[in-house]
Structure formats: structure tokens, C-alpha cells
DRENVO-170646 format. One line per 10 residues: their letters; for each residue x, y, z of N, C-alpha, C. Coordinates in steps of 0.05 Angstrom, whole numbers. Last residue first. Layout:
<pts>
A = X/Y/Z/X/Y/Z/X/Y/Z ~ ... .
</pts>
This chain:
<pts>
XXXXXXXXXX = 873/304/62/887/275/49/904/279/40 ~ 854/353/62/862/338/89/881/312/84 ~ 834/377/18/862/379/18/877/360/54 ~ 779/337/23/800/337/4/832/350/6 ~ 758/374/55/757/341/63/780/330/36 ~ 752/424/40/760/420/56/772/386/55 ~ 713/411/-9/740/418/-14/761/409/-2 ~ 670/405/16/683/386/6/709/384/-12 ~ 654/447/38/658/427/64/678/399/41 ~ 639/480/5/672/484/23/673/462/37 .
XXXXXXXXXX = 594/464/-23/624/455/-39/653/459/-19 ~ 559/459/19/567/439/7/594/435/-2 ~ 551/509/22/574/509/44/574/470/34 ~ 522/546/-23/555/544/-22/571/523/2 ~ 472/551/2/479/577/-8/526/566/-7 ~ 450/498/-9/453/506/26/472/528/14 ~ 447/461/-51/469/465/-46/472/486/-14 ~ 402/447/-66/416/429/-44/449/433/-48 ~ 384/490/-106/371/483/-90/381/463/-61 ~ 423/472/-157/423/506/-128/400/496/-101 .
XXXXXXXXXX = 408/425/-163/436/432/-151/427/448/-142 ~ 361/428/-188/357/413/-160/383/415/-146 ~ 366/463/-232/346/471/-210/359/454/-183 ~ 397/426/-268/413/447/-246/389/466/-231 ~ 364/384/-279/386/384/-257/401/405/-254 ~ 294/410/-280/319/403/-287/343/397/-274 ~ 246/363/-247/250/385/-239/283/384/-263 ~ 184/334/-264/213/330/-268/226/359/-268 ~ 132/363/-256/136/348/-231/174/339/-232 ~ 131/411/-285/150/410/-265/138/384/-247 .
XXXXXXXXXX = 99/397/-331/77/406/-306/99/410/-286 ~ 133/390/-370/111/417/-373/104/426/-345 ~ 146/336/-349/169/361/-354/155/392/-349 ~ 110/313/-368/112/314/-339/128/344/-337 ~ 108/316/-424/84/321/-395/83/328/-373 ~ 151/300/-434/152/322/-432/130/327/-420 ~ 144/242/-410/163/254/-407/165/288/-413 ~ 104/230/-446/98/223/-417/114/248/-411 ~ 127/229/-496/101/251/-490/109/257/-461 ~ 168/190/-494/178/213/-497/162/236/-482 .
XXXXXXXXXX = 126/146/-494/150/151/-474/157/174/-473 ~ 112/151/-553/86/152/-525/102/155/-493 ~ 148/138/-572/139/155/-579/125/162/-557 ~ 168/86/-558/182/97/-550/169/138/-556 ~ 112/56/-573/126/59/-545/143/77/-530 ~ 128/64/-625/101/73/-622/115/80/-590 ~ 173/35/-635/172/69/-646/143/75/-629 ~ 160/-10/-630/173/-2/-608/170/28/-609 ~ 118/-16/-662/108/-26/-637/129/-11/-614 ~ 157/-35/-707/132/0/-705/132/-8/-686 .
XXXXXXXXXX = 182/-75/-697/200/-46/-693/181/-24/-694 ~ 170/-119/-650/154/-104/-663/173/-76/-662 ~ 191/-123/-599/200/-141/-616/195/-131/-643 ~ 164/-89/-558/195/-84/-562/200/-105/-590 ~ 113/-119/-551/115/-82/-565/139/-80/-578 ~ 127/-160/-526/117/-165/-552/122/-138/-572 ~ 148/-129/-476/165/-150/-489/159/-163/-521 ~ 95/-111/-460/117/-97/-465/132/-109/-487 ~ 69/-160/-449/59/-138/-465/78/-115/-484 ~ 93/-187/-417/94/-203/-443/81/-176/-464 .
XXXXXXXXXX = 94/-147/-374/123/-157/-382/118/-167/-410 ~ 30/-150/-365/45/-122/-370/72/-128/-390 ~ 27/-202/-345/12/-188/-370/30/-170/-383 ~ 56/-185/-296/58/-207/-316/56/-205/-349 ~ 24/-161/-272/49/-153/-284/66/-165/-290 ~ -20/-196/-263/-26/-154/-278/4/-160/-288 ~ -5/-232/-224/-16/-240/-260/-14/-209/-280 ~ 6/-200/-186/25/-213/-190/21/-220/-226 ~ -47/-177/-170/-26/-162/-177/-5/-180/-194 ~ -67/-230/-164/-82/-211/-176/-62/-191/-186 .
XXXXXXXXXX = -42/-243/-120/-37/-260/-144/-41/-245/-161 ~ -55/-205/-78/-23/-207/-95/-20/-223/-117 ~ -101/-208/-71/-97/-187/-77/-67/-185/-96 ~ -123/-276/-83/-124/-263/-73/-103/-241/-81 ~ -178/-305/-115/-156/-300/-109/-142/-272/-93 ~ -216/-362/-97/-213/-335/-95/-180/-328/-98 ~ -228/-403/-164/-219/-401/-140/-218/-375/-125 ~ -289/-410/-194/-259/-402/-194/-251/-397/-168 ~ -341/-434/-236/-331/-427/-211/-292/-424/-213 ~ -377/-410/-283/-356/-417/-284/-345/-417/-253 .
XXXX = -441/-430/-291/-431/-406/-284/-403/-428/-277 ~ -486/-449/-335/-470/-448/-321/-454/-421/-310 ~ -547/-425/-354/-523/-429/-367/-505/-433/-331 ~ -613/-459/-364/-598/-443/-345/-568/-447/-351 .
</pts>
């Protein structure tokens, strides 16, 4: 009959806490490694137009017209400017 390894319970945050852990020495090994980083920084880029493709990253002059309230941003800050 083989043993069975007992271990303590851990709990949800250690659990988390060791993941990104892992993650940092994972990273941090990738970055040292100049293919490793090319690879990283390649697989970075994809994400990035992925996202781009699907508009979840909206461009920055979409998200200006959009919070700009048809102009009364820029008078209000004009205003506040020749007051000084």
C-alpha cells in the first residue's frame, strides 16, 4: 500500500499567493532569456491586436468624442482659464 503524502489545508489566498509567485519567477526567467523575451513580447503584441480586433481597446480619439458631451468640456475649460 503506497503512502499518501499528507499536507496541510491551504487556504484560498495562499493558493493564490504561491500562483503569483510562480507567475513573477516565470516571467522574470522569460525576460532574462533574449528568445524568451522576443517570444513574450511577440505573444504580447497578438493579445493586443486581439483585443484591438474585437474593440474591447477602444482608440483614443473614439473615447475623446465620446466624453466630450458635444463641446461643453472644452468651454467649461477655457472658461476656468481666462478667470486666472
Amino acid at each position: 500500500m503506497a503512502r499518501t503524502r499528507q499536507t496541510t489545508p491551504q487556504t484560498k489566498e495562499e493558493r493564490l499567493r504561491k500562483k503569483r509567485e510562480a507567475e513573477r519567477r516565470r516571467y522574470y526567467r522569460l525576460k532574462q532569456d533574449p528568445v524568451g523575451r522576443e517570444q513574450l513580447r511577440q505573444k504580447e503584441i497578438a493579445q493586443y491586436l486581439r483585443k484591438k480586433e474585437k474593440e474591447v481597446i477602444k482608440p483614443i480619439e473614439g473615447t475623446r468624442e465620446e466624453n466630450e458631451n458635444n463641446g461643453e468640456n472644452i468651454l467649461r475649460s477655457t472658461e476656468t482659464r481666462k478667470d486666472r
